[in-house]
VEXSELUM-903117 format. One record per residue: z, x, y of N, C-alpha, C in turn; residue in one letter. Coordinates in steps of 0.02 Angstrom, whole numbers, plus 50000, padded with zeros to 5 digits. Each point is the difference from the previous one (the first is absolute). Example, Ala and Ser with C-alpha at 12.3 -4.5 7.8 and 13.67 -1.06 7.14 Angstrom:
REM residues 2
503905066049716500004995550059500005004550060A;499644998250053500035004250059500374996150055S;
END
This chain:
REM residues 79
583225928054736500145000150071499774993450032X;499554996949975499824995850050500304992949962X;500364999749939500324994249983500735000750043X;500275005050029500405000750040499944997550068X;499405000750031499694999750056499924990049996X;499654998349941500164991750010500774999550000X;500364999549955500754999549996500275000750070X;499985004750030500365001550077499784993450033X;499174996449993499454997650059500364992649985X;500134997349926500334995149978500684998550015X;500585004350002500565003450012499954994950093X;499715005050028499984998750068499614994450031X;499724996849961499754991850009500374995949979X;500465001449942500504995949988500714997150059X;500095005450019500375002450052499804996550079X;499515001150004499674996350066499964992249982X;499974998249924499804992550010500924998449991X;500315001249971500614998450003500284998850077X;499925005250028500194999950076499774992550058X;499204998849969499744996150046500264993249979X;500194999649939500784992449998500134999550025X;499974993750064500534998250031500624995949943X;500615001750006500524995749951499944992850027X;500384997349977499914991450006500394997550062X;500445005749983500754996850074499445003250063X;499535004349999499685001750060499564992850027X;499744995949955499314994949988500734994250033X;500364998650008500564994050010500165002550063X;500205007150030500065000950048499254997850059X;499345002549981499774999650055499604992450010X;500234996049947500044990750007500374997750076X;500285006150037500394998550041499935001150063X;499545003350003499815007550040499184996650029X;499855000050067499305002150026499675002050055X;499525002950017499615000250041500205001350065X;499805000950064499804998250037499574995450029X;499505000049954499414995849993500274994649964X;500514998349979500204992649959500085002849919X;499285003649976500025001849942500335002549958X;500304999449942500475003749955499695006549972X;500485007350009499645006549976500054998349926X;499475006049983499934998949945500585003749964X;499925001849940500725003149956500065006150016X;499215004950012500025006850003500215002350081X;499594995350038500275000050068500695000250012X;500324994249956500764999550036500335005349970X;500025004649934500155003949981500055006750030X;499425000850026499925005150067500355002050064X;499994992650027500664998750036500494999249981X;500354999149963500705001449970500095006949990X;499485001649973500025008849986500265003450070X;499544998750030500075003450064500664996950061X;500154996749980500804998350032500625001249967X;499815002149937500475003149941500045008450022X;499515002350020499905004750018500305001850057X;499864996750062500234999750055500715001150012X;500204993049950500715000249985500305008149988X;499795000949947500165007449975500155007850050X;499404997450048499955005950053500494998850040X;500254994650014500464997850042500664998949984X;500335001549935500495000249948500274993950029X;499734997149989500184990350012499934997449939X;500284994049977500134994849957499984995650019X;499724992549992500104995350021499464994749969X;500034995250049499304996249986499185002450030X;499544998049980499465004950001499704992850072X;500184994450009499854994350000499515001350098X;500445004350025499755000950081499435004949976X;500035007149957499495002749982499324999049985X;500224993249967499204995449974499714997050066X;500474997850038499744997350070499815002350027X;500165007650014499615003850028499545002049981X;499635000049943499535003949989499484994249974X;500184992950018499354994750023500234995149925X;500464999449999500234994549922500644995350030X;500054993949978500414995650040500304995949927X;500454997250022500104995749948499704991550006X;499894997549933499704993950007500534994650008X;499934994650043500564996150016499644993549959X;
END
């Protein structure tokens, strides 16, 4: 029972570290992307916000560009 009990604990750490990857096309996107403060978010940050305007999107059965979404929620593009 309890070699089952690691297996599941391993199982589900595997799983969580897979997730916290950001992919590479995410790391090129937010080269582009910053702040309010001037500063560039970090990978997990900008991920978050994408999440959540992906989301938004969703509730709102919209498609489009996410690009006013990010603006609003304090991300600009770098000129």
């Amino acid at each position: 029972m309890r070699g089952v009990a690691v297996f599941i604990l391993l199982g589900l750490a595997a799983c969580a570290a897979s997730d916290a990857v950001a992919p590479a096309s995410a790391s090129t996107e937010v080269r582009g992307w910053q702040e309010a403060s001037g500063k560039p978010p970090s990978p997990v940050e900008f991920a978050a916000v994408v999440a959540a305007c992906q989301d938004r999107a969703k509730s709102a059965g919209k498609n489009g560009p996410i690009d006013i979404c990010l603006a609003d929620l304090g991300l600009r593009r770098v000129q």
